[in-house]
N, C-alpha and C positions, 0 to 999 in steps of 0.2 A: 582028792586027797584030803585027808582029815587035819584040823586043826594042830594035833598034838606033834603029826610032822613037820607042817610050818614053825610050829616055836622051835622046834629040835633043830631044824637048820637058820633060823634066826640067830637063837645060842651060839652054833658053832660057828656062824659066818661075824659073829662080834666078837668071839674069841678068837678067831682068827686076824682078825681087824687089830686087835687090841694087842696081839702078839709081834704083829709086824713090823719088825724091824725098823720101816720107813717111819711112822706112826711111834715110834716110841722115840724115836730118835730125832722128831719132829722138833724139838725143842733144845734140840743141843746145839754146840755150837761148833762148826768145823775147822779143822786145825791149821786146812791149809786150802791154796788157790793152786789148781795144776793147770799147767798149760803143756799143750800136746798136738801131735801132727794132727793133722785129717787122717790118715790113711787108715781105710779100716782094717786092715791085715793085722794090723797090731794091736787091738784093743784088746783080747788076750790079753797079752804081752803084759800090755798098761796097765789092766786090771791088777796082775800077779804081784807086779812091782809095785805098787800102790797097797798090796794086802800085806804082802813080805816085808815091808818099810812100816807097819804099825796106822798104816790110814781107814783102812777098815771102813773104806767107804763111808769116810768124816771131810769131807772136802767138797768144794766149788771146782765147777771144771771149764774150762774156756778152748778152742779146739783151733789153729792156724798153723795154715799150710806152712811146712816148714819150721815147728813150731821155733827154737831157736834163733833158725835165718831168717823165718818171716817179721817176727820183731827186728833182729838189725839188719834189714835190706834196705834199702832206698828206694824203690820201686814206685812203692804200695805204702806212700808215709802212713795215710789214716792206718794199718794194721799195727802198728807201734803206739799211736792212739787211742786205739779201741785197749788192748792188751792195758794200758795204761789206766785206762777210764776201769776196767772192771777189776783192776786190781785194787782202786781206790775207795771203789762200791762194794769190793767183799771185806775189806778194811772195814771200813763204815759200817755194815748192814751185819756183818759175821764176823766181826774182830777175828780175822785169819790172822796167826804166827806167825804162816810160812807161804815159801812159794817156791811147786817145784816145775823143772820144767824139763821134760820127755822130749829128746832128739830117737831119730832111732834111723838104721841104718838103709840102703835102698830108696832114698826119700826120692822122690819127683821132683819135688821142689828144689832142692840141692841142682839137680841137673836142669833144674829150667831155669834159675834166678842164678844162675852161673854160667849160663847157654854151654853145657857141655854133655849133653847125652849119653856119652859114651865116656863119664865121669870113674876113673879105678875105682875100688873101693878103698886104696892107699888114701888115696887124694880127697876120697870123700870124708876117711876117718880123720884127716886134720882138719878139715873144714869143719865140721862136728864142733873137733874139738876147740877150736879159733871160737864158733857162735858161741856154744855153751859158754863156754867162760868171757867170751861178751857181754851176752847179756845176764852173766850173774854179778859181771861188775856194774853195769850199768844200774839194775834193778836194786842193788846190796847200797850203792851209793844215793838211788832217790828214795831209797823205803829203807832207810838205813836200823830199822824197828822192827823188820820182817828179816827171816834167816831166809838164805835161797839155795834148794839145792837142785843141781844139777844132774840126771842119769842120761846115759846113750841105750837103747835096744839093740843088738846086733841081727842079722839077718835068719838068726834063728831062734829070737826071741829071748838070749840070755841080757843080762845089763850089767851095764859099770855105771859106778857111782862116779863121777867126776868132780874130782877137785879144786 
């Protein structure tokens, strides 16, 4: 192949470099710290909610089973620790605003850190809602400088904002 091709996809592959998104955005600063189940059924989900709420993929993300219940369980202290630690390192390193935190409905972890398998979905929606607003008192009282919001995902991927 002749030189004059190499420069031509040099060109294009640094304008392309130089347009992406990642790379331009390299030096911003993100608005907020999400915390989110494991479960990958939902990351859809999380995405949409995350793009529809103005984040635009400007955010730190941290990912624990249960996300809500696994921060206030007892089980598994170190996971309320860690959650802890990285909330105060995206402070520090990304001056984040906010912190939100993605429950969403079918969790596993609901039905394992509650030993109830065969958990309703009645019973699971208050529990939901008992964590969430848990841990946004929690969080709202030690990071009282960060705003905390709270969504649920429902089983078919819609979401509430919890208040």
């Amino acid at each position: 192949m002749n030189t004059v091709f190499w420069i031509i996809i040099i060109i294009l592959l640094a304008k392309y470099i130089s347009s992406n998104k990642l790379v331009k955005n390299n030096k911003a600063t993100p608005k907020a710290l999400i915390l989110t189940c494991m479960d990958y059924r939902f990351l859809d989900d999380i995405h949409k909610l995350l793009e529809d709420n103005g984040y635009n993929e400007n955010y730190n993300q941290i990912v624990l089973a249960g996300s809500s219940l696994g921060y206030n369980q007892d089980k598994f202290l170190e996971w309320k620790k860690t959650i802890d630690k990285h909330i105060e390192l995206a402070v520090q390193l990304h001056q984040v605003t906010q912190i939100v935190v993605i429950d969403h409905m079918d969790c596993g972890a609901y039905k394992l850190l509650y030993n109830d398998p065969k958990m309703s979905q009645v019973k699971e929606y208050k529990l939901h809602i008992e964590n969430l607003n848990k841990i946004k008192s929690i969080l709202s009282r030690t990071y009282p400088k960060l705003t905390v919001k709270t969504f649920l995902i429902d089983s078919n991927g819609n979401n509430k904002h919890i208040k």
